[in-house]
C-alpha positions in Angstrom: -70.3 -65.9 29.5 -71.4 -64.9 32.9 -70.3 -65.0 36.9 -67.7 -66.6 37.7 -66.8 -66.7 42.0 -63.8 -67.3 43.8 -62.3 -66.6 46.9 -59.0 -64.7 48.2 -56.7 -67.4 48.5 -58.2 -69.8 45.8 -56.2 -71.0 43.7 -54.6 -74.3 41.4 -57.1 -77.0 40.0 -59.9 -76.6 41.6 -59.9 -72.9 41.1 -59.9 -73.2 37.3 -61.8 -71.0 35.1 -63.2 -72.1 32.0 -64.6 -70.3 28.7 -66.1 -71.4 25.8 -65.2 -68.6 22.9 -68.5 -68.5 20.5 -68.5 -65.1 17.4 -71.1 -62.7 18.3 -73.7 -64.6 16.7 -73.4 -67.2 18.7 -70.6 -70.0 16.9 -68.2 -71.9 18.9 -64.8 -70.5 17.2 -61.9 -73.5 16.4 -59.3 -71.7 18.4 -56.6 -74.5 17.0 -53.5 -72.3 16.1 -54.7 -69.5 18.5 -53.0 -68.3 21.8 -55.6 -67.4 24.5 -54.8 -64.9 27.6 -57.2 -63.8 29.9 -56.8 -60.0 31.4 -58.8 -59.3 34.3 -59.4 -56.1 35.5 -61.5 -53.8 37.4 -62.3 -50.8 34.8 -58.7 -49.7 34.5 -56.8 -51.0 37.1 -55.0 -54.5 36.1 -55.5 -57.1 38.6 -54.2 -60.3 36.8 -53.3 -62.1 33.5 -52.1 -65.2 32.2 -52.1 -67.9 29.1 -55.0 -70.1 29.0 -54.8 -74.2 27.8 -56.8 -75.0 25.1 -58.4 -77.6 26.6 -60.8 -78.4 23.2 -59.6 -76.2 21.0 -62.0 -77.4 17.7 -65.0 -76.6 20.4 -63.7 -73.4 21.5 -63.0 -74.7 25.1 -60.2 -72.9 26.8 -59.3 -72.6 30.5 -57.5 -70.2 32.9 -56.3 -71.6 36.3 -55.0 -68.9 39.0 -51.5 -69.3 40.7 -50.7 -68.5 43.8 -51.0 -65.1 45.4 -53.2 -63.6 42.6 -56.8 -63.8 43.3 -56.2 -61.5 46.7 -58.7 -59.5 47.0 -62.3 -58.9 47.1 -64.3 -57.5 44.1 -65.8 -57.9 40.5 -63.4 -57.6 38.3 -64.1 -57.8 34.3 -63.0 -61.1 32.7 -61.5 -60.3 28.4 -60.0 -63.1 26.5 -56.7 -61.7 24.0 -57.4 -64.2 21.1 -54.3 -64.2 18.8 -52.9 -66.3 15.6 -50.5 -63.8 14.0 -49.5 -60.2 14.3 -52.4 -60.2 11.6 -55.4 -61.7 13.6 -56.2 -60.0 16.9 -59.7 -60.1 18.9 -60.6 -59.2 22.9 -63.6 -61.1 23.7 -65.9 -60.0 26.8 -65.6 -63.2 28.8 -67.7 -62.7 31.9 -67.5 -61.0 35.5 -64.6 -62.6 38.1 -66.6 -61.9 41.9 -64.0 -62.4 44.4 -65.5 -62.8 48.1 -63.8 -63.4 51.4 -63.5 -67.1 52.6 -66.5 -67.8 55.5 -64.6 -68.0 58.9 -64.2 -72.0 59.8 -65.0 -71.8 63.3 
């Protein structure tokens, strides 16, 4: 799913991260009675997590957007998506690489 940057500080809207979940050969999965979290971490160390909106859920389209105070500091961090319908129906999905740089000075 590839790169995706922000920087320390960003967050609300305009800091939204977006994924489109496909199977592993390629297929948009209906995520319609799913729950989507994303878990981003570096390696072993948890840096953040959260629910994700469904923003097309028939086209796989789901979206993550940061709150306050958690992207805060500079880094890749790994990007897995928690897919879950039931206690049954279970799948992480590789989702990408979160780079977090430091703001450019504005003077």
């Amino acid at each position: 799913m590839g790169r995706i940057t922000r920087h320390v500080g960003d967050f609300g809207p305009l800091a939204k991260m977006s994924f489109v979940v496909k199977d592993s050969e390629g297929a948009v999965v209906n995520l319609t009675s799913y729950t989507v979290n994303v878990i981003v971490s570096k390696t072993t160390a948890f840096y953040f997590s959260g629910e994700c909106d469904l923003d097309d859920a028939v086209n796989g389209l789901c979206s993550y957007t940061p709150t306050d105070g958690q992207i805060d500091a500079t880094g890749d961090y790994d990007i897995q998506l928690k897919i879950t319908k039931s206690t049954t129906d279970l799948v992480y999905v590789n989702a990408g690489i979160l780079t977090v740089k430091t703001p450019l000075p504005e003077s």
